[in-house]
C-alpha positions as CSV (number, residue, x, y, z in Angstrom):
1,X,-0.6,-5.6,-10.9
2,X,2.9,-4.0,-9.9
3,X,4.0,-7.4,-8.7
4,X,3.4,-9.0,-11.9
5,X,4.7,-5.9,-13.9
6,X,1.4,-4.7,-15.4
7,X,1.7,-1.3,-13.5
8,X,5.1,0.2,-13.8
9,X,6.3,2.9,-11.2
10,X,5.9,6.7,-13.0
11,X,8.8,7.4,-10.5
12,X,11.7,5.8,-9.3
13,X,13.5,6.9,-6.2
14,X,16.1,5.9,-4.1
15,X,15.0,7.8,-1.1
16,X,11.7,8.4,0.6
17,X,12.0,11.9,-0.1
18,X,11.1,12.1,-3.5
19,X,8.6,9.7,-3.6
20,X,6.8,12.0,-0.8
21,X,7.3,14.7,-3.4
22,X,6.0,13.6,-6.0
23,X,2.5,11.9,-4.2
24,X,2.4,15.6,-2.7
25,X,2.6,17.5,-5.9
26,X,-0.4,15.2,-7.6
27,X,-2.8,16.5,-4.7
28,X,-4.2,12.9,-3.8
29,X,-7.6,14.1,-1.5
30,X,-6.3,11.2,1.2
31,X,-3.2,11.2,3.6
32,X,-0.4,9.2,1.8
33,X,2.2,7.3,4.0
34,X,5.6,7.0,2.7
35,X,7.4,4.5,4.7
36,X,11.4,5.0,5.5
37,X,12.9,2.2,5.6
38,X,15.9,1.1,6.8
39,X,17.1,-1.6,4.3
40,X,15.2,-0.2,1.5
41,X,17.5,-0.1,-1.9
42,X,14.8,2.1,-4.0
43,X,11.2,2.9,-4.0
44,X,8.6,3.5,-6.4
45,X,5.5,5.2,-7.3
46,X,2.6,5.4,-9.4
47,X,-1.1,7.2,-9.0
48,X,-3.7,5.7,-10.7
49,X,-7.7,5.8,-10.7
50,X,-10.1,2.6,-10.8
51,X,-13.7,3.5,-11.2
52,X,-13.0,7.0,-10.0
53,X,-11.3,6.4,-6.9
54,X,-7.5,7.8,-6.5
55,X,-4.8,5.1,-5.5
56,X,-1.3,6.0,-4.4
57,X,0.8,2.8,-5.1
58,X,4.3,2.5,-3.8
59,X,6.6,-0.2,-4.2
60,X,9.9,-0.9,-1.7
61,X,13.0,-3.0,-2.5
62,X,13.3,-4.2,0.6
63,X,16.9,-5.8,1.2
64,X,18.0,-7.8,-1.9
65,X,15.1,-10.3,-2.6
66,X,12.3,-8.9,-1.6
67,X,10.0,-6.2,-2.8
68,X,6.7,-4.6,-0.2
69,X,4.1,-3.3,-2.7
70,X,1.3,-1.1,-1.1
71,X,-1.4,0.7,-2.6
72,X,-3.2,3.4,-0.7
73,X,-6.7,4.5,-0.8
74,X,-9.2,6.6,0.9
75,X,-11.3,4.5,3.5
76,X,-14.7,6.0,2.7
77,X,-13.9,4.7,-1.0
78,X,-13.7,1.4,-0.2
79,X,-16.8,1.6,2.9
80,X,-18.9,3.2,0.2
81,X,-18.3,0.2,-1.9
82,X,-18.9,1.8,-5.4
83,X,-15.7,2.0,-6.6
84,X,-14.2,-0.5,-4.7
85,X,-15.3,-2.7,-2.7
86,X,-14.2,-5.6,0.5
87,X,-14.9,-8.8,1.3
88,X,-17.4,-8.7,4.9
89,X,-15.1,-10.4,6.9
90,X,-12.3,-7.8,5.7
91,X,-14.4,-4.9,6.8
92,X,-15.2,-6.3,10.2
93,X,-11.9,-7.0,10.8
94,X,-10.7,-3.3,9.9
95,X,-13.2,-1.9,12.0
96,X,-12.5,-4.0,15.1
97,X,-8.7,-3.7,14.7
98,X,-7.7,-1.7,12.2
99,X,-5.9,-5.0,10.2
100,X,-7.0,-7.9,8.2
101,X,-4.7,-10.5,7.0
102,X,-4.8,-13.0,4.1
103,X,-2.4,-14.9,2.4
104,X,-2.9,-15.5,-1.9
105,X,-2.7,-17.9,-4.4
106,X,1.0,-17.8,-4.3
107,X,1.6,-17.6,-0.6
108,X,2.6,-13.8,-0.7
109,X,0.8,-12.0,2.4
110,X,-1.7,-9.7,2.4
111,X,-1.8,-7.2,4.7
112,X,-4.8,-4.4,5.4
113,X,-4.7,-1.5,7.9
114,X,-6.9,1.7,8.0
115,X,-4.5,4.8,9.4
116,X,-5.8,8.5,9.8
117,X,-8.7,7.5,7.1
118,X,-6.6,6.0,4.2
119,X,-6.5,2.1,3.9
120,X,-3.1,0.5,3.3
121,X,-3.0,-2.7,1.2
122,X,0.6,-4.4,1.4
123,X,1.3,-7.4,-0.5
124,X,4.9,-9.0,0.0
125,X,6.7,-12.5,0.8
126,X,8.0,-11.0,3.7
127,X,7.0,-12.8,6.9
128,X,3.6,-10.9,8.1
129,X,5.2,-10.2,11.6
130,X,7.5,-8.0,9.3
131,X,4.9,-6.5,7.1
132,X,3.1,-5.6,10.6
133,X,7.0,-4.1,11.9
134,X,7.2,-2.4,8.4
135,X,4.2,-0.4,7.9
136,X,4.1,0.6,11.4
137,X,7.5,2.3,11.1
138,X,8.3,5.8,11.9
């Protein structure tokens, strides 16, 4: 949806800061991970609702030609499966490891991971091994 420029960011930001701000002041009932990155140029942000369940989405310009687009949600959301739901072999994965990867139609990866009961969707044509480095950044 962000990818394809259906959802445009509410916010624009070219620091981490602000973005935390503003997912903060809109009082999502999950944790929210802003990631700092290193080589990030700007970062965006938009909260949205599908079938009643809160998203956080935020999108990272990630050096010069690449862009990380993850959308957050609340675990027990998506487990419940009534607003929005997960393929089996998605879930399993997530509860064995805590990560599920795909890849989609137009070979951008997909990449799932539960932390501290929020589930992290990241979509990019970044190498997975760097999605994986990325969203387990401090």
């Amino acid at each position: 949806m962000i990818l394809a420029g259906d959802l445009k960011p509410t916010m624009t930001a070219c620091g981490p800061d602000s973005i935390v701000s503003f997912l903060e002041a809109a009082e999502i009932p999950f944790s929210t991970r802003v990631l700092r990155l290193k080589d990030c140029q700007s970062y965006g942000a938009i909260i949205n609702d599908v079938n009643g369940a809160r998203l956080a989405h935020v999108v990272y310009a990630v050096n010069t030609a690449n862009v990380l687009y993850v959308y957050e949600v609340a675990k027990e959301e998506v487990w419940k499966g009534t607003s929005l739901t997960l393929a089996s072999e998605a879930k399993l994965s997530l509860e064995k490891t805590g990560w599920y990867f795909t890849t989609d139609q137009k070979q951008r990866n997909i990449v799932l991971h539960t932390v501290n009961g929020t589930l992290m969707t990241a979509v990019s044509s970044l190498p997975r091994d760097s999605m994986v480095a990325l969203l387990t950044s401090r």
